[in-house]
N, C-alpha and C positions, 0 to 999 in steps of 0.2 A: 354738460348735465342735461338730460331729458328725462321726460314724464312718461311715457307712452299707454294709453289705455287701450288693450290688447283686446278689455269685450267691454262694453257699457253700458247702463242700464237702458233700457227704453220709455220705462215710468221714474217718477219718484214719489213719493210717499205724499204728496200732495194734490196728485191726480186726483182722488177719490171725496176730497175734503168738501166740497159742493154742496157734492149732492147729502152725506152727513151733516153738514149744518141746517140743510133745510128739515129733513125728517126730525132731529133733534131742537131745532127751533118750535114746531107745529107742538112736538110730544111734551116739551115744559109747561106751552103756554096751557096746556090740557089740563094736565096734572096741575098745576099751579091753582086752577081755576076747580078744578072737578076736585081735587085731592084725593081718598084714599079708593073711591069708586073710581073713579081714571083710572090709578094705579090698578086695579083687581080686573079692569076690564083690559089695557095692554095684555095684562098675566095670561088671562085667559085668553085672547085672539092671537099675542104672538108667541106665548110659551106653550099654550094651552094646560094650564093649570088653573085649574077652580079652586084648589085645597087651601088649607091654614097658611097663612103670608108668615105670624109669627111663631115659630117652631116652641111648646115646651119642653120639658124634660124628658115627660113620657116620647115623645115623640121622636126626642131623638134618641131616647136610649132604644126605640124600638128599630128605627132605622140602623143603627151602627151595631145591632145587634149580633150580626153573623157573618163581620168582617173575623177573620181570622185571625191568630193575636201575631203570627209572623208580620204582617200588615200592621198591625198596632204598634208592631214595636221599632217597625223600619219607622213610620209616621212621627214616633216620639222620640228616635235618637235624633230624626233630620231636626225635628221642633226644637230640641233642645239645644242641637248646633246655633242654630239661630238666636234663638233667648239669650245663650252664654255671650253671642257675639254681641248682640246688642245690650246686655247686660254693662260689657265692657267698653259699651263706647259714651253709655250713660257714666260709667264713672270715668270717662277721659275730661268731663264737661262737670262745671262744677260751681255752686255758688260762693261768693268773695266780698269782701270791705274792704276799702281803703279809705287810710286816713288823708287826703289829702293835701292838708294843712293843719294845722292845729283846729279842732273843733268843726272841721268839714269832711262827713264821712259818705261813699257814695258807695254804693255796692250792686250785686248783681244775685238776682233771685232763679233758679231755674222752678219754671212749673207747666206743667204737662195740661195738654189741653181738657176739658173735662169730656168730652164724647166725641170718638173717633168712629167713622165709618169705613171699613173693610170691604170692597168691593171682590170677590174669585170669583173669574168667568169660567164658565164652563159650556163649550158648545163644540166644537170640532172635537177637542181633548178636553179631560177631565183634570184641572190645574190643582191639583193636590198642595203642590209646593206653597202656592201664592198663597193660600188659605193662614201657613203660617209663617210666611215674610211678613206677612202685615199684622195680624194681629198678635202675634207674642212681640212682634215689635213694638206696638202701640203701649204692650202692656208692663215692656219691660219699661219704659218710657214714663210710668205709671197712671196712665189712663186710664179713670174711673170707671166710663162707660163704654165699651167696645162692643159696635153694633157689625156683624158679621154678613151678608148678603151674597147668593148663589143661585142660578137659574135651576129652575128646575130641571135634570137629567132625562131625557126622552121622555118627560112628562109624568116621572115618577117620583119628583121633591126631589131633592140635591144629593146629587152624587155621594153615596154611603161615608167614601173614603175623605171625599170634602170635607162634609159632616165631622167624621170625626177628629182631620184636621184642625177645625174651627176651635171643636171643645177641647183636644189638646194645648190647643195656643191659648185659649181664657177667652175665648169670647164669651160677653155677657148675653146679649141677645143676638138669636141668630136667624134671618127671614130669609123665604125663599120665593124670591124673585130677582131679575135678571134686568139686566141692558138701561137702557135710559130708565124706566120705573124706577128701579133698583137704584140708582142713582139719587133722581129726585126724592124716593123716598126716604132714604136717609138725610138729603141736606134739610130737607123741609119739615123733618119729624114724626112724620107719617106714617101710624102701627104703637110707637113708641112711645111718642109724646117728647122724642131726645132729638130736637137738631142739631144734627152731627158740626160739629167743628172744625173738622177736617176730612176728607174722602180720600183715600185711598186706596190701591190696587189696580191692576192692569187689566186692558177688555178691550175689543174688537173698534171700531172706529166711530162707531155711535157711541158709544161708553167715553172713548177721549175726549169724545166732541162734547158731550154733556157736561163733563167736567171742566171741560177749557169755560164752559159758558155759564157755569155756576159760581167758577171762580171770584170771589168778593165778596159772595154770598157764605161761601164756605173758603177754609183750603183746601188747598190740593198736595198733591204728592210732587207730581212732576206732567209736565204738558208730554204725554204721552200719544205714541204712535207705533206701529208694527216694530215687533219685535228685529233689532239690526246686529248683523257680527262682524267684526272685520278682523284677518289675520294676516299677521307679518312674518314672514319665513323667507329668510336668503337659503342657500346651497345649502345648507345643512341640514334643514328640515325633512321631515318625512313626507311624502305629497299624499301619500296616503291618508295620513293622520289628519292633516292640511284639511281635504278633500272631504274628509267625514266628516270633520268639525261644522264645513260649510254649510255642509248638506243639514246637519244636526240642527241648526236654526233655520236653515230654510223651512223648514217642518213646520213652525209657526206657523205659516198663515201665505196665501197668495201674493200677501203687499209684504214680504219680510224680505229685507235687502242684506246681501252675501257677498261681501268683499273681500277679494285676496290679492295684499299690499307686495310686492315682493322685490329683490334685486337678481331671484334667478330666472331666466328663461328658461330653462330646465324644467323648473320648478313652476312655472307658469302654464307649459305647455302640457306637463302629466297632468296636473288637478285639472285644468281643461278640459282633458279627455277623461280622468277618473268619475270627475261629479254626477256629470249624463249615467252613467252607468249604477253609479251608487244611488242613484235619485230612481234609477228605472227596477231594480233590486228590492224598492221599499215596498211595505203594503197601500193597497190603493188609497185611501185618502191621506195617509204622506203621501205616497207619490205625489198625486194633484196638488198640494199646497208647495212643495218643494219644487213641482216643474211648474209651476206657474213663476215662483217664485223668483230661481235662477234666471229660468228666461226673462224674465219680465226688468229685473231688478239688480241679478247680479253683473257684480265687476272686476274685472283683473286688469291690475295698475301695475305698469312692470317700471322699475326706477334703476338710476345706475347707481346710487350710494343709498347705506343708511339712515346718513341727513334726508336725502330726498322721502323718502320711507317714512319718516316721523314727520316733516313739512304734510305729506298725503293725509295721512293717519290723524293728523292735529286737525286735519281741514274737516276731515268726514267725522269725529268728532261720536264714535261709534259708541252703541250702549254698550255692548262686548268687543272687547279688545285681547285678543289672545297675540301670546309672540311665539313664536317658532323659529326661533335666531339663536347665534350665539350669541355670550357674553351678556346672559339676561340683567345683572345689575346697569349697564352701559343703557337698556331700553329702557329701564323703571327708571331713571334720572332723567330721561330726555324726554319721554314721553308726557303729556299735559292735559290733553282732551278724551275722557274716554268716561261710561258707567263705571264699567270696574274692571282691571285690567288680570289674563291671567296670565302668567310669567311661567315658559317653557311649556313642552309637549306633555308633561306630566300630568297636568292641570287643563279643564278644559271648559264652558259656558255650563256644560249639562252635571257638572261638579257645583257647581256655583250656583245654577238654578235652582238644584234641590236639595245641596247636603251641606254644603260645607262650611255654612255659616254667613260670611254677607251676604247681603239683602240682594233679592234680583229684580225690584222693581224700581228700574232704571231710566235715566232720561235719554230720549233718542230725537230724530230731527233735528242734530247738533245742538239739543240743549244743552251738552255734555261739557259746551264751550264755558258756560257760565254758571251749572247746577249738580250739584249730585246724588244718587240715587235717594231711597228710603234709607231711611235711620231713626234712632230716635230723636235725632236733634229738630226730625219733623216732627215731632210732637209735642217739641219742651219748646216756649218762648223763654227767653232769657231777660227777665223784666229787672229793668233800672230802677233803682230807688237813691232817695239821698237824705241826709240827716244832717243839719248843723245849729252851734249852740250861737247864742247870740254874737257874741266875740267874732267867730266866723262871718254872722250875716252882715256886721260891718263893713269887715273887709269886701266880700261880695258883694253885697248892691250898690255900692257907687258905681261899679264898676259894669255892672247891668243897668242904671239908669242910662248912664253915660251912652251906652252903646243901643237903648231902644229909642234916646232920644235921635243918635245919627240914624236908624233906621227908621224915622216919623213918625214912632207908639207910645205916645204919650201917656195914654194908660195902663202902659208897661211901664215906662219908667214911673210913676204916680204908686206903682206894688213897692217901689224900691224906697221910694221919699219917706211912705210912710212908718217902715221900719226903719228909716233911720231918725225919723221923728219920734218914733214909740223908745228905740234904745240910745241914740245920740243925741237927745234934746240940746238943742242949740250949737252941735257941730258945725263948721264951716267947709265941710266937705264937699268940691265940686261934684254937683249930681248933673250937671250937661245943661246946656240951652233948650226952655222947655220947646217943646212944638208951637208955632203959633196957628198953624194953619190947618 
């Protein structure tokens, strides 16, 4: 059995991390300290936008005014794919009681945070999609306050089609501002008066960095980094199909890494030779992010079996995971680590990005090993509660004295005595050796 890596990256997605911590480090302590003037002043020297931070009515009905309804109506079946899907994974999750003895009942409450913040970036591409992977998720989640945020478009307030992504999805408030600002402004409540409860949405490597480092302050979505795809294709695949796919997320961004897992040589050596070509084919700013990209970043891992192929793929732990094999049920049982996985040539990342219902802000940096993407279950904590009648607190605090007194909390067992003093006056039930010490 061998591994053989046939091309390998020459960066990795950590190269870059540096030098964004320190610009993100300098840009909090600003904002933190300056507050909504810091933020207008980034706006204006790095977006250059002077205008309105928080968008009303008028203004955005004035902006999404003469999108065309063909557009309107692509934006509202994609939206609505999404909602239904997150609709249905809120009812897979679910509040519950149990009795667990006579008179001891504990249960389980689901409740959604009260203000989420929705990050879509917009700067190379205009991220239409992301507008409503996150907030119709937030809201199918039932999130009171959905705070929406997008850089201004070439300096002329947020991308129309953004726009009216947002208000399709239910956002409540929508500002337009970008990148770390945009960030801080939401966790800190700045414009609103709402600090956000949780951030979410996907953004360039100053955007992840800010959020890794507000993390505690707020939540987060997921520790996010350049958009990653990895594909598996033995001898049967199309190298063609393969080969676009690749290139299809290399489009992303300069730092967007492009794996293809495989058992054919065949099959290793066409996509080799197709991608250059498909990459050189693109318009110029793809081009530029996609060849930076390949070059930089991609890899072809050639393996002799499919074990090997799922051992690689488990390891790389990819946010997109496409298969191009046979016998797709044999992959979806074996497979473990991935964002979200698409099963056969049919299906592909740019299906999943924009239309077809699960979320596509995914974890990447092999977070994939221990987290998974957006959903609503980001939004809903699952809070524990418990109920019991006297009869029950009986039976129960002896049994917790006992135990805080071998772990030396004498004042925890002391909560227990004196309910059994309040209901068992003069019981002789062993409550443990108090603490002396």
């Amino acid at each position: 059995m061998a591994i053989t890596h046939l091309k390998t990256a020459t960066k990795t997605p950590e190269t870059e991390t540096d030098t964004a911590r320190a610009v993100v480090t300098e840009m909090l302590a600003a904002i933190e300290t300056g507050g909504e003037q810091a933020v207008r002043d980034y706006a204006t020297r790095l977006d250059k936008w002077d205008g309105p931070i928080v968008l009303d009515q008028a203004a955005i009905a004035e902006r999404i005014r003469d999108i065309p309804q063909n557009v309107k109506d692509d934006i509202s079946f994609a939206a609505g794919q999404v909602r239904r899907f997150a609709e249905a994974q809120h009812a897979s999750c679910r509040d519950f009681s149990l009795e667990m003895s006579p008179g001891l009942y504990l249960g389980q409450k689901l409740v959604p945070v009260n203000t989420a913040g929705c990050y879509v970036p917009t700067g190379r591409y205009a991220h239409i999609a992301s507008a409503y992977m996150s907030v119709a998720t937030a809201k199918a989640a039932g999130v009171k306050t959905v705070v929406a945020c997008s850089a201004p478009y070439r300096g002329q307030g947020i991308h129309p089609h953004v726009l009216y992504a947002m208000t399709v999805a239910g956002a409540d408030i929508i500002m337009c501002l970008g990148g770390v600002q945009a960030i801080a402004a939401m966790a800190f409540g700045l414009f609103t008066g709402r600090p956000a409860d949780i951030i979410v949405g996907p953004g360039n490597k100053f955007v992840a960095e800010a959020k890794r480092m507000l993390f505690g302050k707020v939540g987060i979505d997921v520790f996010a980094g350049p958009s990653e795809v990895a594909v598996l294709a033995d001898d049967s695949a199309d190298p063609l199909l393969v080969a676009t796919d690749l290139v299809g997320q290399a489009e992303h961004g300069h730092e967007s890494p492009a794996w293809l897992i495989t058992s054919s040589r065949r099959i290793a050596q066409e996509v080799s030779r197709l991608v250059p070509e498909l990459i050189a084919a693109l318009p110029p700013t793809a081009r530029d992010a996609a060849g930076a990209a390949w070059r930089d970043y991609g890899e072809i891992v050639l393996c002799d079996s499919r074990e090997e192929m799922v051992e690689v793929s488990d390891r790389y732990a990819s946010e997109h995971l496409e298969v191009h094999c046979a016998d797709l049920d044999w992959w979806h049982a074996q497979l473990t680590n991935y964002g979200s996985l698409f099963l056969g040539e049919e299906t592909n990342v740019a299906f999943g990005d924009k239309v077809s219902g699960p979320n596509h802000i995914l974890p990447t940096k092999f977070a994939a090993r221990y987290s998974a993407g957006l959903s609503v279950h980001k939004f809903l904590k699952p809070l524990t509660w418990q109920r019991m009648d006297r009869e029950a607190c009986k039976r129960v605090a002896p049994v917790s004295a006992r135990i805080s007194r071998l772990e030396g909390m004498e004042a925890h067992a002391r909560t227990s005595d004196a309910r059994m003093a309040k209901y068992a006056p003069g019981s002789n039930v062993d409550l443990g050796q108090p603490v002396e010490a």
